[in-house]
VORO-75369 format. One record per residue (C-alpha): residue number from 0; residue in three letters; x, y, z. Coordinates in Angstrom, 3 decimals, padded with zeros to 6 digits. Example, Ala and Ser with C-alpha at 12.3 -4.5 7.8 and 13.67 -1.06 7.14 Angstrom:
2
@num->0&residu->Ala&c1->012.300&c2->-004.500&c3->007.800
@num->1&residu->Ser&c1->013.670&c2->-001.060&c3->007.140
END
This chain:
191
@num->0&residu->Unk&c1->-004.388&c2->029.605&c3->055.871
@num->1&residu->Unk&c1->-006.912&c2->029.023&c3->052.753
@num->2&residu->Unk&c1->-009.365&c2->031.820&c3->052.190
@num->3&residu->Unk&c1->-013.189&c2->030.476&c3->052.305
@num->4&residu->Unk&c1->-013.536&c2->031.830&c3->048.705
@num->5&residu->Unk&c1->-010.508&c2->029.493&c3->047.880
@num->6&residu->Unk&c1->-012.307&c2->026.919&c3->050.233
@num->7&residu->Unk&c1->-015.194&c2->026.770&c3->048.169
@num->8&residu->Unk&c1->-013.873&c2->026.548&c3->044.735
@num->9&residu->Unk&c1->-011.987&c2->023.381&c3->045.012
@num->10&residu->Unk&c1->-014.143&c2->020.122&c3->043.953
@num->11&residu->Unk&c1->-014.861&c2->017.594&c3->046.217
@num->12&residu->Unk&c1->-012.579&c2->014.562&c3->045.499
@num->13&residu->Unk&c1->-016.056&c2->012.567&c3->044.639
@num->14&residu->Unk&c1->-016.766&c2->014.802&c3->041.989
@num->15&residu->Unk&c1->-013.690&c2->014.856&c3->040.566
@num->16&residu->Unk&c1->-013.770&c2->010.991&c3->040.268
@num->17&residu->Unk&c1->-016.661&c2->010.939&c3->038.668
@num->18&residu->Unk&c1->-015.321&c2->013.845&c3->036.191
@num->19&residu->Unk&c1->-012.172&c2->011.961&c3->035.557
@num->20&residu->Unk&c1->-014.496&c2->009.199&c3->034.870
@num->21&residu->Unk&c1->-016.484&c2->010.812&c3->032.638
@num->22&residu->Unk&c1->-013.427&c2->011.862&c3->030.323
@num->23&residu->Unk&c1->-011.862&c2->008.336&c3->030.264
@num->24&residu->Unk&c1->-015.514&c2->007.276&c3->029.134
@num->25&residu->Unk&c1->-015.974&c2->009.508&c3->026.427
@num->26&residu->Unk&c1->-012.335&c2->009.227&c3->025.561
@num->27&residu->Unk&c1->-012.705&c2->005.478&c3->024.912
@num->28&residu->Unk&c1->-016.217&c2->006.378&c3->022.693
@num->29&residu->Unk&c1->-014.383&c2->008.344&c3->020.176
@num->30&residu->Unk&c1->-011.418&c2->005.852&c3->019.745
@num->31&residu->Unk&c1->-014.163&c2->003.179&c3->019.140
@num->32&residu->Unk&c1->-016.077&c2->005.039&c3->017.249
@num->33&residu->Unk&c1->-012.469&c2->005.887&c3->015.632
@num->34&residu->Unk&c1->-011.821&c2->002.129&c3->015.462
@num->35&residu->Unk&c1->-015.159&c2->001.430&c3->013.715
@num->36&residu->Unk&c1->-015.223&c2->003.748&c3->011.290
@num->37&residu->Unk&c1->-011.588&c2->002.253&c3->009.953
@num->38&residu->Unk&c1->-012.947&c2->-001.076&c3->010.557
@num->39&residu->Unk&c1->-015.172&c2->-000.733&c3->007.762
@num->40&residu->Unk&c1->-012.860&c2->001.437&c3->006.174
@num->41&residu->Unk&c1->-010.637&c2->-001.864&c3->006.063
@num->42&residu->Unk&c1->-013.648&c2->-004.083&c3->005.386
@num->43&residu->Unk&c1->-014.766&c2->-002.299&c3->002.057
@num->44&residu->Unk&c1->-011.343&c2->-002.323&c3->000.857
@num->45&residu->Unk&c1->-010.868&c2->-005.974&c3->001.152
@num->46&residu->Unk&c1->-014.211&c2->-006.595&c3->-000.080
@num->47&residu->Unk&c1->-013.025&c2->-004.851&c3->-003.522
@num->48&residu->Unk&c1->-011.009&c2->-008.406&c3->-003.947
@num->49&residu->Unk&c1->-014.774&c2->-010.328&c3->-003.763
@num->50&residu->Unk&c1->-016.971&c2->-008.923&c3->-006.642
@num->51&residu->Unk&c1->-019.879&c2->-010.847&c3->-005.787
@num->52&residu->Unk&c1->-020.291&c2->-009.062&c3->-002.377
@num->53&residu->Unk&c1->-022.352&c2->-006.413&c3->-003.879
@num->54&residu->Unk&c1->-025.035&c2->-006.599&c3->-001.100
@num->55&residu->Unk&c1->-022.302&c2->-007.158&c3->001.982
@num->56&residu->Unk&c1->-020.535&c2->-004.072&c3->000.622
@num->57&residu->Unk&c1->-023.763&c2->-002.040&c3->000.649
@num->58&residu->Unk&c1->-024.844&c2->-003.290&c3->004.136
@num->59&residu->Unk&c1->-021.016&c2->-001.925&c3->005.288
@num->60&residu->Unk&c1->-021.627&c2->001.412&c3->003.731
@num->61&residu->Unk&c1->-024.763&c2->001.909&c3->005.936
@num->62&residu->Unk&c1->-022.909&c2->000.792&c3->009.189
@num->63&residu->Unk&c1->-020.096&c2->002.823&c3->007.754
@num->64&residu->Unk&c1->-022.253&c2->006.006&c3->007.679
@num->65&residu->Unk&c1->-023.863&c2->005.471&c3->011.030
@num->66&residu->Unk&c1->-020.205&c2->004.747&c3->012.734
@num->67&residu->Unk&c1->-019.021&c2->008.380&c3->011.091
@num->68&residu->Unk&c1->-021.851&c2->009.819&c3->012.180
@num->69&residu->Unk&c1->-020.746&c2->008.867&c3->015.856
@num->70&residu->Unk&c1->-017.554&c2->009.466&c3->015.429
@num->71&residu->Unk&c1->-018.798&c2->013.586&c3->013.959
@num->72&residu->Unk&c1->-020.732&c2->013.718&c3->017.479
@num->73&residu->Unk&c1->-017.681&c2->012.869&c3->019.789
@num->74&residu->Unk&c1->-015.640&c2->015.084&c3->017.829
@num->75&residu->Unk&c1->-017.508&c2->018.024&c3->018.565
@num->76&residu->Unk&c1->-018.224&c2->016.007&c3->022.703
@num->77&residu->Unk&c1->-014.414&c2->015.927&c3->023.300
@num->78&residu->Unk&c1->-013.615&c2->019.687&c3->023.111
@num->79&residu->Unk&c1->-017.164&c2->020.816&c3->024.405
@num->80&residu->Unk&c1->-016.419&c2->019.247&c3->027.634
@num->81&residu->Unk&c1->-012.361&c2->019.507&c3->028.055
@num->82&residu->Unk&c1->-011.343&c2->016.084&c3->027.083
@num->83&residu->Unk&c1->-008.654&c2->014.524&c3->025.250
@num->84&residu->Unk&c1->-008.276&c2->012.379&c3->022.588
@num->85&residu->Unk&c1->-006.564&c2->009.093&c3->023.684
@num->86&residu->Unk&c1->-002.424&c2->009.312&c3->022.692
@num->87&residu->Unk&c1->-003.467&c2->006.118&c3->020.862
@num->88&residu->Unk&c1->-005.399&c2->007.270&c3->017.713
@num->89&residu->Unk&c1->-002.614&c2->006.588&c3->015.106
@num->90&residu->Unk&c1->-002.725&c2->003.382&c3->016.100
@num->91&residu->Unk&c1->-006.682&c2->002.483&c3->016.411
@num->92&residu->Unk&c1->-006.070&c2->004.005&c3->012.905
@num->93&residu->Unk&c1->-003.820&c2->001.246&c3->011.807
@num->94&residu->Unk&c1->-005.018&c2->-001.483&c3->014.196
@num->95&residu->Unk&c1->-009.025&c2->-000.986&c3->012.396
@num->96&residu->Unk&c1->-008.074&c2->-000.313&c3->009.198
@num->97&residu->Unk&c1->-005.783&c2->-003.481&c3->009.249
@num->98&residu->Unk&c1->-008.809&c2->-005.634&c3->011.007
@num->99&residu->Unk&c1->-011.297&c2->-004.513&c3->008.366
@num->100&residu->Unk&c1->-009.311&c2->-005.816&c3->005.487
@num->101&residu->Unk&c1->-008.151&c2->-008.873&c3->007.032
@num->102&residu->Unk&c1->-011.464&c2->-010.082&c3->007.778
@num->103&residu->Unk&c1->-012.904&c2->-009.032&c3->004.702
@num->104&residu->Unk&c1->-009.726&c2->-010.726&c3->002.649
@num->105&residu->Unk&c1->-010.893&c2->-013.654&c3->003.971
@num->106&residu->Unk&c1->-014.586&c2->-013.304&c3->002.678
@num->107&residu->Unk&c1->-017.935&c2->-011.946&c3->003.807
@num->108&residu->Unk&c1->-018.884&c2->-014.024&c3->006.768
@num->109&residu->Unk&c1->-015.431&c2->-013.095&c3->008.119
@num->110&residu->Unk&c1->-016.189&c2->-009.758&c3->008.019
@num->111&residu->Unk&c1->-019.457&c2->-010.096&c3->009.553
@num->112&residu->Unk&c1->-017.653&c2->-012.089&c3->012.518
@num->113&residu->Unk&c1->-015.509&c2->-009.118&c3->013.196
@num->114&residu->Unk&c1->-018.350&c2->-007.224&c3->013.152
@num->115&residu->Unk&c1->-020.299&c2->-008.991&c3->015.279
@num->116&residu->Unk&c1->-017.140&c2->-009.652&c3->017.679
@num->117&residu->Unk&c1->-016.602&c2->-006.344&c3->018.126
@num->118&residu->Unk&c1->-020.280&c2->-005.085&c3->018.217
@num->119&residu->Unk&c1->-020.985&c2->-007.606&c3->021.695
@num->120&residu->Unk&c1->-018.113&c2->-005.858&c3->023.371
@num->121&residu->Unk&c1->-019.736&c2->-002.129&c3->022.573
@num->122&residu->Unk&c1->-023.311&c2->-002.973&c3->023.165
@num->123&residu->Unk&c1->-022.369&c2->-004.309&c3->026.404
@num->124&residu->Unk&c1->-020.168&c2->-001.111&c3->026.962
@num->125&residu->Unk&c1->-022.694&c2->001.032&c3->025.909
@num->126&residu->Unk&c1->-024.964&c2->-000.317&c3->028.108
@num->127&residu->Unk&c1->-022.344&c2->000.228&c3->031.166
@num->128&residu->Unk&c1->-022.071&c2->003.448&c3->030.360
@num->129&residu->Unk&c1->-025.994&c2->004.363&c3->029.956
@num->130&residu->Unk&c1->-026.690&c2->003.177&c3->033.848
@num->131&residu->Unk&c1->-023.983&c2->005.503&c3->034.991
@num->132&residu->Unk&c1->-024.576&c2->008.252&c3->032.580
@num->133&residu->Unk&c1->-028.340&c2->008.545&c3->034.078
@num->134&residu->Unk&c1->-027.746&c2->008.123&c3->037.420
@num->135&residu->Unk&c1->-025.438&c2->010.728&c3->037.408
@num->136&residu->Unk&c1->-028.319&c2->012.900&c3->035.846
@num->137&residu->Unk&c1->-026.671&c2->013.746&c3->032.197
@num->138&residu->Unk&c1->-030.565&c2->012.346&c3->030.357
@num->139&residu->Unk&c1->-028.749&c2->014.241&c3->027.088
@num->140&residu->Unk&c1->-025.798&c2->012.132&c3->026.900
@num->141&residu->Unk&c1->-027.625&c2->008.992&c3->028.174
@num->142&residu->Unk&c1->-029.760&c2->009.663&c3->025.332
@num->143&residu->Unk&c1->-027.131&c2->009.898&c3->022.776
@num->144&residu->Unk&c1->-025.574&c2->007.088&c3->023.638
@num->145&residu->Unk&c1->-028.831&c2->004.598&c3->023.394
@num->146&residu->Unk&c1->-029.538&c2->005.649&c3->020.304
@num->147&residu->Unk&c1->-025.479&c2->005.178&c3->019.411
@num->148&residu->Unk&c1->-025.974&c2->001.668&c3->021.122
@num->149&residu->Unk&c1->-028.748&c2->000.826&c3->019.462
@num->150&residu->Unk&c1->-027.131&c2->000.872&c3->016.293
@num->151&residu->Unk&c1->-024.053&c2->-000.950&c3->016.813
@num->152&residu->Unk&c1->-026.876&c2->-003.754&c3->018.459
@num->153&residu->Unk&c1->-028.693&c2->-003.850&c3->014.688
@num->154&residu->Unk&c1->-025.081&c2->-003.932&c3->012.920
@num->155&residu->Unk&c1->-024.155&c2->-006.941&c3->015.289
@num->156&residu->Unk&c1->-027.383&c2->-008.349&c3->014.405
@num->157&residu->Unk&c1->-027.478&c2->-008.184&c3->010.986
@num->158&residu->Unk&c1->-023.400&c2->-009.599&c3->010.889
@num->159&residu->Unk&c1->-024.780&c2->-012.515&c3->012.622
@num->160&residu->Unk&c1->-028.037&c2->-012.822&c3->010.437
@num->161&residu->Unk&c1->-025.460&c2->-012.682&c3->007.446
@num->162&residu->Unk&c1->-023.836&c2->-015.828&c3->008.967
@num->163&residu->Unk&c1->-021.007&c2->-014.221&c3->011.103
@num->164&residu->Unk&c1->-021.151&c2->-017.066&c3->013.324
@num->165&residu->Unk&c1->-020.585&c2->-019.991&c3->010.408
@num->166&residu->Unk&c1->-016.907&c2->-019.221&c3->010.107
@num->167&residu->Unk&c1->-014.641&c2->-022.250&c3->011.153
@num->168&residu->Unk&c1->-013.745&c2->-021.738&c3->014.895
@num->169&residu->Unk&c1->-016.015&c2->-018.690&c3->015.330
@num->170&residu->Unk&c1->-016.132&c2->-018.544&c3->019.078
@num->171&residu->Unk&c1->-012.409&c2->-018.936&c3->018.982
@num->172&residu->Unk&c1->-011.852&c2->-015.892&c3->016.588
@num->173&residu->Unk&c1->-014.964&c2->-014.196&c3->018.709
@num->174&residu->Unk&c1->-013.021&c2->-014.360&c3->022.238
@num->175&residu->Unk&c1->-010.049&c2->-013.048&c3->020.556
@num->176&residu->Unk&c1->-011.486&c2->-010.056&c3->018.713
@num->177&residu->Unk&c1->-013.639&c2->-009.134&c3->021.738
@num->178&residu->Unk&c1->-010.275&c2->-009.259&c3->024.041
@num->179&residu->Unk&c1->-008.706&c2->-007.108&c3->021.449
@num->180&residu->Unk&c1->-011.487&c2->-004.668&c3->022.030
@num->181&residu->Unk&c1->-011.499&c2->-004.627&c3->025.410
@num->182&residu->Unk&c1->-007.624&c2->-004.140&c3->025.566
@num->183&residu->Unk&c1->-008.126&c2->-001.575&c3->023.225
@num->184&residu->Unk&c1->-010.801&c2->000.341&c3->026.092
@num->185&residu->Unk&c1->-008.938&c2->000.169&c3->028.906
@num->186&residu->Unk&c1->-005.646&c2->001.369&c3->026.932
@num->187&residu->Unk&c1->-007.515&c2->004.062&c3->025.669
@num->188&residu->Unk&c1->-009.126&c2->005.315&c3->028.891
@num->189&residu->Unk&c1->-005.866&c2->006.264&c3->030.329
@num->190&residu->Unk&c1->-003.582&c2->006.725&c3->027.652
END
């Protein structure tokens, strides 16, 4: 028979869901924010091959620096609040850094399709994520994660002010980056 003191220490199974499903969520932020980051690691390198891109290159840089900037904060979120990285960061490595140059091979409004692409599926994540975030009382992490979203929303706009969406078969190439990046979550959340 189970002591009350044991009794007491064990977490109801609601709370525990909730934890489980706060670590899958912040889990999934850093390998975005991973993913970014070498996203426009890839797009700056394939950039290099277009030397009239001087002001596309700069606008990367910024996004660049706002995306390590995230990626700093859930570096130091992960092991504050006992979760793992997913198993899956050497490939997010890869997998950006391979999407970056790709799309930027192929010129600037490619680029600023990915971007854009990939900056729908976050917002709207982002936005999933700030509900449950302050309904579950956590106004610091809610916080950090609006002004996080509101960032990738003014790098999606400006790809698509930049003419992201003038590439040939852009909602084609949109539905497939987005599905990559929504693969890419729910991998990440468990693995």
């Amino acid at each position: 028979m189970k002591s009350t003191n044991q009794k007491n220490l064990r977490i109801p199974k609601s709370t525990q869901a909730e934890e489980q499903h706060l670590k899958e969520m912040l889990r999934v932020d850093h390998a975005g924010e991973l993913g970014a980051v070498r996203i426009y690691d890839g797009q700056l390198a394939g950039l290099a091959f277009h030397p009239k891109s001087a002001s596309t290159k700069r606008q990367i840089r910024h996004m660049h620096q706002q995306e390590k900037e995230h990626l700093a904060e859930f570096n130091q979120t992960l092991p504050a609040r006992n979760v793992r990285p997913t198993a899956l960061q050497p490939f997010w490595h890869v997998a950006g850094g391979s999407l970056g140059f790709a799309t930027a091979i192929l010129g600037e409004k490619f680029a600023h399709a990915c971007t854009a692409a990939v900056e729908t599926v976050i917002d709207h994540h982002y936005e999933e994520q700030i509900q449950l975030v302050r309904k579950e009382g956590d106004h610091k992490l809610a916080d950090t994660l609006k002004k996080f979203q509101a960032e990738e929303v003014e790098h999606k706009d400006l790809a698509i002010s930049q003419g992201a969406e003038d590439i040939p078969f852009y909602g084609m190439f949109r539905q497939v980056v987005e599905l990559g990046c929504r693969t890419a979550i729910r991998l990440s959340e468990k693995i």
